[in-house]
C-alpha positions in Angstrom: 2.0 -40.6 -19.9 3.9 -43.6 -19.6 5.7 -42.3 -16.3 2.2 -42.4 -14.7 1.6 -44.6 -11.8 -1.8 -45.3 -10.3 -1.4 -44.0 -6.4 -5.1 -43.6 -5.9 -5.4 -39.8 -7.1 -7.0 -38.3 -9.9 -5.3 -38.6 -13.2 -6.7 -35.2 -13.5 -4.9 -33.8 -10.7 -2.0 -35.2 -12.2 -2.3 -33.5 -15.6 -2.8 -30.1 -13.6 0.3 -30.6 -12.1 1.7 -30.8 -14.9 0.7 -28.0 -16.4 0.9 -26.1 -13.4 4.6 -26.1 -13.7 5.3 -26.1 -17.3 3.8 -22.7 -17.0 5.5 -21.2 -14.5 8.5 -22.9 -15.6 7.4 -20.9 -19.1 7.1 -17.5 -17.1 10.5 -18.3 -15.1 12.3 -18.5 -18.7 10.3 -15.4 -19.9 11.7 -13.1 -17.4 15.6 -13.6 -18.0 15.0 -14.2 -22.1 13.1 -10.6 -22.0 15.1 -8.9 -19.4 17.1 -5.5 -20.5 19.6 -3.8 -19.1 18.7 0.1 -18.4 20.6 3.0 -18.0 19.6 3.7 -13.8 17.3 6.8 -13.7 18.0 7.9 -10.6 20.4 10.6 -12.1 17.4 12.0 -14.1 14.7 11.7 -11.3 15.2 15.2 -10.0 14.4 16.8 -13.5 11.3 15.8 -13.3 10.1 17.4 -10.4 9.9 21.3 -10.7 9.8 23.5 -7.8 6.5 23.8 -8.8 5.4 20.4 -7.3 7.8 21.4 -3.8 5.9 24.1 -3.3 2.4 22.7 -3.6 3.4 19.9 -1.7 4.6 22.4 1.1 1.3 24.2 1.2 -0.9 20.8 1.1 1.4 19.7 4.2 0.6 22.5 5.5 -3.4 23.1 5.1 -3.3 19.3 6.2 -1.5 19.7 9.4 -3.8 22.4 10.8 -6.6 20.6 9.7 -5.5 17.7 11.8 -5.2 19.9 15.0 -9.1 21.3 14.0 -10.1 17.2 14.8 -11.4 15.6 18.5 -7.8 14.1 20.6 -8.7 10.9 19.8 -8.6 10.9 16.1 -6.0 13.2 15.8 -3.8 11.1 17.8 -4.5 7.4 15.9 -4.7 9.5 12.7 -1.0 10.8 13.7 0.4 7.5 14.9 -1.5 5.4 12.0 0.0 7.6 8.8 2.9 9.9 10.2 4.5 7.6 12.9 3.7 4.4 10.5 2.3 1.9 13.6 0.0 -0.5 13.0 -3.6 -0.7 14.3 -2.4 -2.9 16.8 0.5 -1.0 18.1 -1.7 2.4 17.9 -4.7 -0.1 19.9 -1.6 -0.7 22.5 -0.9 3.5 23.4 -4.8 4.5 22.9 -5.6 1.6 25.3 -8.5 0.8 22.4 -9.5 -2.3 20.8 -8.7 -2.7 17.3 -11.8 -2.2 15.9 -12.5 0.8 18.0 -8.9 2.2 16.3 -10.0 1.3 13.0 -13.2 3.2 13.7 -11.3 6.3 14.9 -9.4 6.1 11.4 -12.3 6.0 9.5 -14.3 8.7 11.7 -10.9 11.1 11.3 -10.3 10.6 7.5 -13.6 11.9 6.8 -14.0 14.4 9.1 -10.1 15.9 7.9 -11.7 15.8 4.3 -14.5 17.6 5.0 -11.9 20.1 6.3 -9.5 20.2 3.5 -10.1 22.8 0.9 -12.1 21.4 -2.3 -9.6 21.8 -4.5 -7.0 19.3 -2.3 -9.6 16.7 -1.3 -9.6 15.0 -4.7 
């Protein structure tokens, strides 16, 4: 308190400051006093995955794929370049010569209709 100097702001302001940064200084010091050092898992990553889960995976791929060719052009292709090619609504916008709402509608419009043509037990 005795640092304070009038500058024409709140005192209250000034008090939230404050304690702004004591607690992140707080929760700074947290995260090296509680860090641990851990043996790296990647060595044990692949015993956790059985074939079992390769194989499912395989068939879900596969179910989804030729559901996706079952959909109009249109939402195939933004539903291809959106999730499997990993371009953004604007880029996808760019090659389908669309707006980007009119892409974000083609997502929308060809997520639901390649759930309503995945088998029931995948959809969930």
């Amino acid at each position: 308190m005795t640092n304070f100097r009038w500058q024409g702001k709140d005192f209250g302001a000034w008090l939230m400051t404050i304690a702004r940064n004591l607690a992140t200084d707080h929760f700074k010091a947290g995260r090296t006093r509680l860090e641990m050092t851990t043996e790296d898992m990647g060595a044990h990553d692949d015993s956790t995955e059985g074939p079992e889960l390769t194989v499912l995976a395989g068939l879900t791929n596969e179910i989804l794929l030729k559901a996706l060719t079952q959909l109009p052009d249109e939402q195939r292709d933004c539903l291809v370049m959106r999730f499997l090619q990993g371009m953004s609504i604007a880029e996808t916008a760019a090659v389908l010569g669309r707006s980007d709402g009119a892409v974000k509608q083609l997502q929308l419009r060809g997520v639901r209709n390649l759930a309503k043509l995945m088998p029931e037990g995948i959809r969930g």
